[in-house]
C-alpha positions, -999 to 999 in steps of 0.1 A, spaced: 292 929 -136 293 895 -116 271 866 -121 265 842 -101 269 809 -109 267 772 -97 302 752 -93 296 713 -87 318 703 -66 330 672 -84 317 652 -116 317 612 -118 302 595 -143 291 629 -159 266 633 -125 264 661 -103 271 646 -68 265 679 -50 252 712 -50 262 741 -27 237 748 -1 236 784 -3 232 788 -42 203 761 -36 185 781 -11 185 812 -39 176 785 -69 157 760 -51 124 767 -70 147 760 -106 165 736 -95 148 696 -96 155 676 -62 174 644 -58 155 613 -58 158 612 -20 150 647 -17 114 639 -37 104 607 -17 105 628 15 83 652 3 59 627 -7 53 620 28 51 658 37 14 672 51 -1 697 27 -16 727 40 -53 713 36 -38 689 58 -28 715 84 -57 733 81 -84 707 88 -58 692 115 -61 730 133 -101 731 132 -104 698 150 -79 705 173 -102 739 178 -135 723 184 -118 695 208 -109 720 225 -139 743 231 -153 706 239 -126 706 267 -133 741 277 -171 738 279 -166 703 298 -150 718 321 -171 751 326 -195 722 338 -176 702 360 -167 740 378 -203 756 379 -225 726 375 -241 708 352 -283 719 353 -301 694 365 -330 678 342 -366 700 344 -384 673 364 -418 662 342 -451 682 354 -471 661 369 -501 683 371 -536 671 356 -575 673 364 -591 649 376 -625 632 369 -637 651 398 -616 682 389 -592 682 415 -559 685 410 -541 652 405 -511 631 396 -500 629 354 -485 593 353 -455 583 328 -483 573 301 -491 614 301 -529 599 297 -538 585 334 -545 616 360 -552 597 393 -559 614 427 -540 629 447 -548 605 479 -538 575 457 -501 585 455 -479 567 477 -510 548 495 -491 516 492 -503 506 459 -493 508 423 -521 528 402 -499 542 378 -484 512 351 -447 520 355 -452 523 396 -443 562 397 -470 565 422 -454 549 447 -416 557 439 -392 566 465 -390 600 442 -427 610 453 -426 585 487 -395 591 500 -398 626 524 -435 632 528 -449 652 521 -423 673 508 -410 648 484 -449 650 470 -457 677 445 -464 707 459 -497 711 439 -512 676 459 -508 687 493 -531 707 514 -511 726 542 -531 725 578 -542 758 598 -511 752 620 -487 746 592 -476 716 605 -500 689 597 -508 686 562 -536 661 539 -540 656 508 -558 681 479 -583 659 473 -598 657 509 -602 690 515 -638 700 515 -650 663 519 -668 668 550 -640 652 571 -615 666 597 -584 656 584 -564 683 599 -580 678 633 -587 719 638 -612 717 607 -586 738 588 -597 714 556 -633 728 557 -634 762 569 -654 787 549 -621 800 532 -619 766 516 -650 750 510 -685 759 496 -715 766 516 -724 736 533 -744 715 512 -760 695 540 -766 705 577 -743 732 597 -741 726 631 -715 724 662 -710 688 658 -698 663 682 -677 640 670 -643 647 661 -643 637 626 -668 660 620 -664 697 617 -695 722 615 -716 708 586 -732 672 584 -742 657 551 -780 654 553 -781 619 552 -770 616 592 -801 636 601 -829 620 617 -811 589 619 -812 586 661 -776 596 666 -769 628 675 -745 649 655 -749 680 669 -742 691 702 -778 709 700 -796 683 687 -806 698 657 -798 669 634 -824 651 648 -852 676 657 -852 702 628 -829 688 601 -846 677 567 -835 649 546 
């Protein structure tokens, strides 16, 4: 039977200078490295090494992956912040950046600053009227083209100019007198104030003849 067996190829000095490569390659676990041999392992990368370098190199790149699933479909936009809230009155008004002042509706972009950061009269809320306003602050006219604010409808005024504002589908029973008035401004219900005052509100002179203060 054969054995293998290791021939060095020369000895100085009593030192083995080299070692065949194949019989290393079968021994290489028994056999102790040269010097040189053990310094460049030294600078080798264990596996723990390997390992945490391949689960950062994962997440950077489901980073990448997602970044760019963005840039493709879009990034969603920010909810915008409600700005619904109740009034004194209890209308429906305008939550400024403070979330503790509710103004009304007709002081948003009126050309002055009622909310301490000046959100009332931003280019966001100012900039395409009405649509730019929130939707819950605007009163759309009869004829869908003219529109007022929430907080004037049913205030005895006609701000559409076809009385749209203060019909009976949006209003109360009139609190003061009903009438056909006569004046623009008006539409079919005077407060009872204007009665008896020598002016004539209504085109039957009503106000003045049978209307009770």
């Amino acid at each position: 039977m054969s054995s293998n067996r290791i021939y060095p190829s020369r000895f100085q000095g009593g030192d083995v200078t080299s070692v065949s490569s194949d019989v290393y390659s079968q021994f290489g676990s028994q056999i102790s490295l040269a010097p040189d041999k053990q310094k460049d392992c030294r600078n080798c990368c264990p596996r723990r090494c390997l390992l945490i370098t391949s689960i950062i190199l994962l997440i950077l790149g489901a980073m990448a992956a997602a970044l760019a699933c963005a840039i493709i479909f879009g990034i969603p936009p920010k909810q915008p912040i409600s700005r619904q809230c109740k009034t004194t009155s209890d209308t429906d008004g305008f939550l400024c950046d403070d979330r503790r002042t509710c103004i009304t509706s007709s002081q948003v972009c009126n050309g002055k600053v009622d909310c301490s950061n000046g959100e009332d009269e931003s280019n966001l809320y100012c900039g395409d009227l009405p649509n730019s306003l929130p939707k819950h602050l605007v009163f759309t006219c009869g004829n869908q083209k003219s529109w007022t604010y929430i907080d004037k409808k049913c205030d005895g005024k006609n701000h559409c100019g076809d009385c749209s504002d203060e019909s009976e589908l949006q209003c109360p029973v009139c609190s003061g007198w009903k009438c056909a008035t006569v004046f623009f401004n008006d539409c079919d219900c005077i407060p009872k104030s204007r009665c008896k005052d020598n002016i004539q509100d209504c085109s039957d002179w009503s106000d003045e003849n049978d209307c009770i203060k």
